[in-house]
LUMKOL-968182 format. One line per 4 residues: for each residue x negated, y, z of C-alpha. Coordinates in steps of 0.2 Angstrom, whole numbers, padded with zeros to 4 digits. Example, Ala and Ser with C-alpha at 12.3 -4.5 7.8 and 13.67 -1.06 7.14 Angstrom:
<pts>
-0062,-0022,0039 | -0068,-0005,0036
</pts>
This chain:
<pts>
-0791,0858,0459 | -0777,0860,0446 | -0759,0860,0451 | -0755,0843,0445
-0768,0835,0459 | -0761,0849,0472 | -0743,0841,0468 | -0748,0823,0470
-0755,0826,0486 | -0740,0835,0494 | -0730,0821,0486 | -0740,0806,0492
-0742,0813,0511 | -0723,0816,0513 | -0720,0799,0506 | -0734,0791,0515
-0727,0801,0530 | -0710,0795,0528 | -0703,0811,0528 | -0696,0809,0510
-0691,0793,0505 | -0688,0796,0485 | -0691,0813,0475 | -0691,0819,0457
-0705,0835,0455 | -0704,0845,0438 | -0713,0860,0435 | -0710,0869,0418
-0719,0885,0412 | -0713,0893,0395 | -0703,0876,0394 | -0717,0866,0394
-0720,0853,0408 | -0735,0856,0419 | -0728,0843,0430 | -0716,0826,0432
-0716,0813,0443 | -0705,0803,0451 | -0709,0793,0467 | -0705,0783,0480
-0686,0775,0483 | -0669,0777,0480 | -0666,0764,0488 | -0677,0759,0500
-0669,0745,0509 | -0669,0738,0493 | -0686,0740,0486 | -0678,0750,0470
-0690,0764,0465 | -0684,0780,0460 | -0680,0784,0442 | -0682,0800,0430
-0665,0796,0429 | -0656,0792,0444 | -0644,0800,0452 | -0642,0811,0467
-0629,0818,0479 | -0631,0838,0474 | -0625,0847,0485 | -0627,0866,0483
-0634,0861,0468 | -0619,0863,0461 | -0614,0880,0467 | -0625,0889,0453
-0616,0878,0440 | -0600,0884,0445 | -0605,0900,0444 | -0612,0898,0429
-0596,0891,0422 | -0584,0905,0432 | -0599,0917,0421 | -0594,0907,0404
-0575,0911,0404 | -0579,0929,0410 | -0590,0929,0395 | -0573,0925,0384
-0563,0936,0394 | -0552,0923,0405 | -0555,0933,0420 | -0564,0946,0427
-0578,0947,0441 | -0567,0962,0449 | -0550,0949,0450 | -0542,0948,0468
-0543,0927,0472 | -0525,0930,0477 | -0519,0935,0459 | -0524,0917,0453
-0524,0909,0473 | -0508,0914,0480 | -0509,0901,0493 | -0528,0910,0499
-0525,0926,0508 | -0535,0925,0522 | -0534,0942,0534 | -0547,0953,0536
-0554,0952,0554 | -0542,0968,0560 | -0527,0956,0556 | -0527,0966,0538
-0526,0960,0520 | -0542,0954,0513 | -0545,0962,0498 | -0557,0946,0490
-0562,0947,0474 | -0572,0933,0463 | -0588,0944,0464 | -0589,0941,0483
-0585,0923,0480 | -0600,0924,0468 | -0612,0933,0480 | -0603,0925,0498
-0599,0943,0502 | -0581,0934,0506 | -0582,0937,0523 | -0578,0916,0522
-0593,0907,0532 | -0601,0888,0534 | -0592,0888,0551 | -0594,0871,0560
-0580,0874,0573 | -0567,0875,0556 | -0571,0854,0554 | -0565,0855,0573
-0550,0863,0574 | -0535,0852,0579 | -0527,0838,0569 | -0517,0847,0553
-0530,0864,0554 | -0544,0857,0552 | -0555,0865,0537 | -0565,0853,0527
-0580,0864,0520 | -0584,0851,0505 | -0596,0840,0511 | -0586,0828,0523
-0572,0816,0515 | -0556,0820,0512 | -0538,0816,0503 | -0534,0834,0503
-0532,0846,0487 | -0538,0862,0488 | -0521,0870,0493 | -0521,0860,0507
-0537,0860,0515 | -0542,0880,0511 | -0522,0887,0513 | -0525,0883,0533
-0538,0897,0533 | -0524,0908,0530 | -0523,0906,0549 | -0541,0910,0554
-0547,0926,0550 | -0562,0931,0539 | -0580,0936,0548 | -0581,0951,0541
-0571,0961,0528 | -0575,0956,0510 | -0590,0966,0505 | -0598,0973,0519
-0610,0957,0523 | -0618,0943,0517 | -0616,0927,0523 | -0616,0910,0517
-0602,0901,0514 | -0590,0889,0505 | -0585,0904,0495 | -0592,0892,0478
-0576,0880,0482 | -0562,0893,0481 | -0570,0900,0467 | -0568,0884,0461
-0550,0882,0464 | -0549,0898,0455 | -0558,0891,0439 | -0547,0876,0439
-0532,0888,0440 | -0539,0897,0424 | -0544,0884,0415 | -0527,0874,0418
-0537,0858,0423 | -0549,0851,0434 | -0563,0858,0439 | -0574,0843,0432
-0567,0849,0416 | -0570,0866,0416 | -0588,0864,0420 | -0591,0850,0407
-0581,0861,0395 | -0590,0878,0396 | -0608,0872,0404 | -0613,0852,0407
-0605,0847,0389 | -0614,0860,0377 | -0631,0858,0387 | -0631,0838,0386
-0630,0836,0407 | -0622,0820,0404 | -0624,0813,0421 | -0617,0828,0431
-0601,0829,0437 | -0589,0824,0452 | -0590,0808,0448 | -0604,0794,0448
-0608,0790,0429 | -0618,0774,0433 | -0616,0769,0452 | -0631,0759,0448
-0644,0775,0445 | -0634,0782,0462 | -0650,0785,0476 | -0645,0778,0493
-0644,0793,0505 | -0656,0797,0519 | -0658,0808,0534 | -0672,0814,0544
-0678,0805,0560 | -0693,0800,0569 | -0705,0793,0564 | -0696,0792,0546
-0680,0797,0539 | -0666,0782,0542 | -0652,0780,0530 | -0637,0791,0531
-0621,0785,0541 | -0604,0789,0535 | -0600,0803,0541 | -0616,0808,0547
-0619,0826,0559 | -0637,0834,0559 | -0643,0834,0576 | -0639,0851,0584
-0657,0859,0583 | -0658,0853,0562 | -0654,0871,0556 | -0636,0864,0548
-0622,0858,0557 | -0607,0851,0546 | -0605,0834,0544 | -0610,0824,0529
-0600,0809,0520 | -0608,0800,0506 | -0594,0791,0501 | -0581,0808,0496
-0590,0804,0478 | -0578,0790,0475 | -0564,0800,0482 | -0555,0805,0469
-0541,0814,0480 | -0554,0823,0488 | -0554,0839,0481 | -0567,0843,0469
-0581,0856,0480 | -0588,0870,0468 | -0600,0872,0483 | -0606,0855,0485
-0598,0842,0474 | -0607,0838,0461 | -0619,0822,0455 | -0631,0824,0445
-0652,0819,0437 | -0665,0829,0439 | -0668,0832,0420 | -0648,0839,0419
-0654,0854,0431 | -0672,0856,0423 | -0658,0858,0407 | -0648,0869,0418
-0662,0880,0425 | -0672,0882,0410 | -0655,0888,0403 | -0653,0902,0413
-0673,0906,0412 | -0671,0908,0392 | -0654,0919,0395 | -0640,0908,0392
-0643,0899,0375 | -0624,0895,0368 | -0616,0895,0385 | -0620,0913,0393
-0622,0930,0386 | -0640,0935,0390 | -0632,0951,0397 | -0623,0941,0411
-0635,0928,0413 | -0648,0945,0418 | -0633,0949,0429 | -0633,0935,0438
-0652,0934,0441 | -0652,0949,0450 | -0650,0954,0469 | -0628,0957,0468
-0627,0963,0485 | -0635,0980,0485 | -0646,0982,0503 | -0633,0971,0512
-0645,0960,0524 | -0647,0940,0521 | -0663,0930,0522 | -0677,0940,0525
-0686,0950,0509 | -0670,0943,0497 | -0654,0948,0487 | -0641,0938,0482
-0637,0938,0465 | -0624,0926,0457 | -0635,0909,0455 | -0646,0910,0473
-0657,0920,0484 | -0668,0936,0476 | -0685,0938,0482 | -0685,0957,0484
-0700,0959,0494 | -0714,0942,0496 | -0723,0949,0509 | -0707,0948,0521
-0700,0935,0512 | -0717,0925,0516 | -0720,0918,0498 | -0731,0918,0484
-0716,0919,0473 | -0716,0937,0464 | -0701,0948,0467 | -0687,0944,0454
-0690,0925,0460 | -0672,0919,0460 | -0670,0901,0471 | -0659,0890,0480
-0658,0872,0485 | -0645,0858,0493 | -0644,0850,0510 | -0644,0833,0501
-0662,0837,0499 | -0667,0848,0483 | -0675,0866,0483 | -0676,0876,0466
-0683,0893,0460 | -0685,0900,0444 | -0698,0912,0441 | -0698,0924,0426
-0710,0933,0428 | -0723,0919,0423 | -0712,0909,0416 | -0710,0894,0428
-0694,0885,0432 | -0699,0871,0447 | -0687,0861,0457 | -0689,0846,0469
-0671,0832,0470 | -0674,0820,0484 | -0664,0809,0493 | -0665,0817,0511
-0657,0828,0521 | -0661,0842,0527 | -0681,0838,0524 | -0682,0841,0506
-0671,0855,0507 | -0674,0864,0523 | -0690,0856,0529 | -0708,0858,0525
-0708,0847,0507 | -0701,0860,0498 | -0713,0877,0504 | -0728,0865,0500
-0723,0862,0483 | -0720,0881,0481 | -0737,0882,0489 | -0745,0870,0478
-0741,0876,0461 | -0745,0895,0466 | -0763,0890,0475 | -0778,0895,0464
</pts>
């Protein structure tokens, strides 16, 4: 059975399941498709199919093309990965958990080595201290929503432990600082403008490409309130509000902000796989595909390097991906990896939370383009 039948069946039993209401599946090797389709809705109240081109809620999505554009003006020399946040941030200085000065630099915000943390009880703290962590509306700026941390100390001190975390979004702030406008702009500027990702931004280009947003339920997913929690045994407990897209005082999240189509990440992705084209040096792109974080323990048999998780080891990592294997996804509902050692960059979008992110859809795709 070749890999293009193995694909439709995993596709057409979470659909037919109702599991995942709409998806886009690529899979590229030496940056020629061996697989596209996309399938069921992005609205499915409204009968309206998905689209090669319609546009999804990213989510983490985002956090490697911020990285990648934080990468880009290192490249040029605007800042350095060994820069203390505070030196551009001096509104962020966060103590250590002893009470003692953090010494944060933008490496640790590019490997979540911060000692910040995706820590639901920060959404919870009382009226005027509570921490949004990028996915839950708001008509805060980044000075005003991540300054109140400077009351709540760090989880660990920056550099000892991994952890994940809205680091992406300060770092963010920290690009917008540099670049001397908005974040939006940078990221066009140095990374979605040169590589033609037209439709990926902090903005809707076409509200009428936008998929309607779902989350998981029995016996299928139901569409997403607004704001809408995970129940507590999900595997993810912030809160989710699909409307902060149209907020334009919401303060754009380098962590989980961005919109965007399927075929601007393949461009993305594919990007980093060839080393960088005209927006990275190969040297930092290499860099950035590789485990960052030295033996420091996060998910198990995986780095960290600067764009997602490393396989290190597949046996404990419990994957057919070789070691090298960089990937990631986006509670929205997307999972990629990019394997260079033969060649393949694969990714899933789909419109539900958290199954085509954290569920099963996303190891069976994996599954199905490494079965023999």
């Amino acid at each position: 059975m070749g890999i293009e039948r193995r694909l439709n069946q995993v596709i057409d039993r979470f659909l037919e399941s109702g599991k995942i209401t709409g998806t886009v599946v690529l899979a590229y090797q030496h940056g020629k498709p061996l697989f596209r389709r996309a399938a069921g809705y992005a609205d499915r109240e409204a009968g309206k199919p998905v689209e090669f081109d319609t546009i999804f809620r990213m989510a983490s999505l985002t956090k490697p093309i911020v990285a990648a554009t934080a990468l880009a003006m290192a490249d040029r020399e605007l800042l350095s990965l060994s820069d203390r946040t505070a030196d551009y941030l001096p509104w962020f200085q966060p103590k250590a958990p002893d009470g003692k000065a953090a010494e944060m630099s933008i490496h640790h915000l590019l490997t979540h080595t911060s000692g910040l943390v995706y820590d639901v009880a920060l959404e919870h703290l009382p009226e005027g201290q509570a921490i949004t962590c990028g996915l839950l509306n708001t008509d805060l700026d980044y000075e005003a929503n991540f300054g109140r941390h400077n009351a709540v100390p760090l989880a660990f001190k920056p550099g000892t432990q991994w952890a994940y975390s809205f680091a992406t979004d300060i770092l963010g702030a920290v690009i917008a600082k540099v670049h001397g406008r908005s974040l939006e702009d940078a990221v066009a500027t140095y990374i979605a403008g040169p590589l033609g990702m037209a439709d990926s931004g902090f903005h809707v280009t076409d509200i009428a490409r936008l998929a309607a947003p779902y989350a998981d339920s029995q016996p299928t997913a139901v569409r997403m309130t607004d704001p809408y929690f995970a129940p507590g045994d999900a595997g993810w407990t912030l809160g989710f509000s699909p409307s902060r897209i149209f907020n334009p005082k919401a303060f754009q999240s380098g962590g989980a902000g961005m919109v965007g189509t399927a075929d601007d990440f393949l461009v993305f992705l594919e990007t980093l796989r060839t080393g960088g084209g005209t927006v990275l040096k190969p040297e930092t792109v290499q860099l950035g595909l590789s485990n960052r974080i030295g033996s420091l323990a996060s998910d198990p048999g995986c780095g960290f390097g600067y764009f997602g998780a490393v396989v290190n080891n597949p046996a404990e990592a419990l994957t057919p991906q070789p070691s090298g294997t960089v990937r990631w996804g986006g509670v929205y509902g997307h999972s990629w990896f990019i394997d260079q050692t033969n060649g393949l960059t694969v990714f899933n979008m789909s419109n539900n939370a958290l199954e085509g992110c954290m569920g099963e859809f996303p190891g069976k795709i994996v599954e199905a383009v490494y079965a023999q």
